[in-house]
C-alpha positions in Angstrom: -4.3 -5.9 -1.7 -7.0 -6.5 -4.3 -7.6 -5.4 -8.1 -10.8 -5.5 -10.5 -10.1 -7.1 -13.5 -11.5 -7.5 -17.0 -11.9 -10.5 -18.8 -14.5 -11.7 -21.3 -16.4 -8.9 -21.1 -16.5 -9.2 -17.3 -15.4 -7.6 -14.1 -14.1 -9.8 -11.2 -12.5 -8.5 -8.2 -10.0 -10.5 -7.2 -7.0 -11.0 -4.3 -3.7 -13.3 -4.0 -5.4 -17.0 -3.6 -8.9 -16.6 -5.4 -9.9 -19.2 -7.4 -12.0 -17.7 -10.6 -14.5 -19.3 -12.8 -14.0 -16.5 -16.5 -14.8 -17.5 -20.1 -12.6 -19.4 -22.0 -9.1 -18.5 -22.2 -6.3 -19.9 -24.4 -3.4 -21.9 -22.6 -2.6 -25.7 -21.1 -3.7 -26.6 -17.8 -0.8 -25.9 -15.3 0.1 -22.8 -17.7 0.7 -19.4 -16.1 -1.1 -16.7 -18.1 -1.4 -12.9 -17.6 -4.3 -10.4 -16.9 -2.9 -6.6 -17.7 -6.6 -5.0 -17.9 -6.5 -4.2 -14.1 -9.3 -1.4 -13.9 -8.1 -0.5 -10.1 -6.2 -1.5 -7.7 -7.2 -1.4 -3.6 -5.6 -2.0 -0.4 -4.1 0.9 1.5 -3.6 3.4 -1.3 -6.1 2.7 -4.0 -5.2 3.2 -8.0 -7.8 3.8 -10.2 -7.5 3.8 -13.7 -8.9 5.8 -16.6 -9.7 3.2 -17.7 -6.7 1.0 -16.7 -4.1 1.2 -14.2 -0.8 1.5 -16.0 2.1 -1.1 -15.4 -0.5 -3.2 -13.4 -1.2 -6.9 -14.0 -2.2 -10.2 -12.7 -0.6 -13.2 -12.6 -2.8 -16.0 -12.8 -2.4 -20.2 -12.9 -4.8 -22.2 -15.2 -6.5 -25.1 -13.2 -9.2 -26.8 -15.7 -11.3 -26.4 -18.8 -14.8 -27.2 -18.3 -18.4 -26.4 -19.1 -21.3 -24.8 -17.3 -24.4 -26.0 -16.5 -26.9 -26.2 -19.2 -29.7 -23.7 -19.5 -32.6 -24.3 -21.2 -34.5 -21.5 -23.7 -38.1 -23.1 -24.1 -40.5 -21.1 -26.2 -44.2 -22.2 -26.6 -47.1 -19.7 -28.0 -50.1 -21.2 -26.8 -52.7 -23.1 -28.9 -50.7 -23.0 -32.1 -48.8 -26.1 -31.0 -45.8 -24.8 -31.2 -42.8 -24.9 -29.1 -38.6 -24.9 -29.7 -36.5 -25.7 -27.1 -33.0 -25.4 -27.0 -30.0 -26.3 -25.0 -26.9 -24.2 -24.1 -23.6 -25.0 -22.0 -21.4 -22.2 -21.4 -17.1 -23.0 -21.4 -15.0 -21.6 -19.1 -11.6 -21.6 -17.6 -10.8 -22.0 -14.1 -8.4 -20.4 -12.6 -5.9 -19.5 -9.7 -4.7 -15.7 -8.7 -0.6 -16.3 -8.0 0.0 -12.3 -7.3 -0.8 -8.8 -8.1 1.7 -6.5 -9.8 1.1 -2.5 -9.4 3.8 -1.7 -11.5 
């Protein structure tokens, strides 16, 4: 069985084991949070939702806090000698699917 999700303005599909990479999310490392915007749910009988599947959540297990890479927004006009750059380095939260609830 799997389900799409939505969190932080995202859509992940996700099964029991998956090991997720979202935007920041409140809770401890080691905390078990839930996800109840399940958009659908597949497997043998598939749910979909208008626009969520009622009754259905995740369960998921923090694992870290961290940031992203840093990207770099570099803007130069040519022959005015002018340039800005500027760095940016995204947070997120790890974390671990423990099970899928269809309500």
């Amino acid at each position: 069985m799997y389900a799409v999700v939505r969190t932080g303005g995202k859509q992940y599909k996700v099964a029991k084991d998956t090991v997720l990479k979202v935007e920041t999310l409140a809770g401890d490392v080691g905390s078990k949070l839930t996800i109840g915007d399940v958009l659908m749910l597949g497997g043998d009988a598939p749910k979909i939702g208008a626009p969520l599947v009622k009754g259905a959540s995740v369960q998921c297990e923090i694992l870290e806090h961290g940031q992203g890479e840093k990207v770099i927004a570099f803007k130069k006009k040519r022959r005015k000698n002018t340039h800005r750059k500027r760095g940016h380095r995204q947070h997120f939260t790890k974390v671990k699917v423990l099970g899928i609830t269809a309500g």
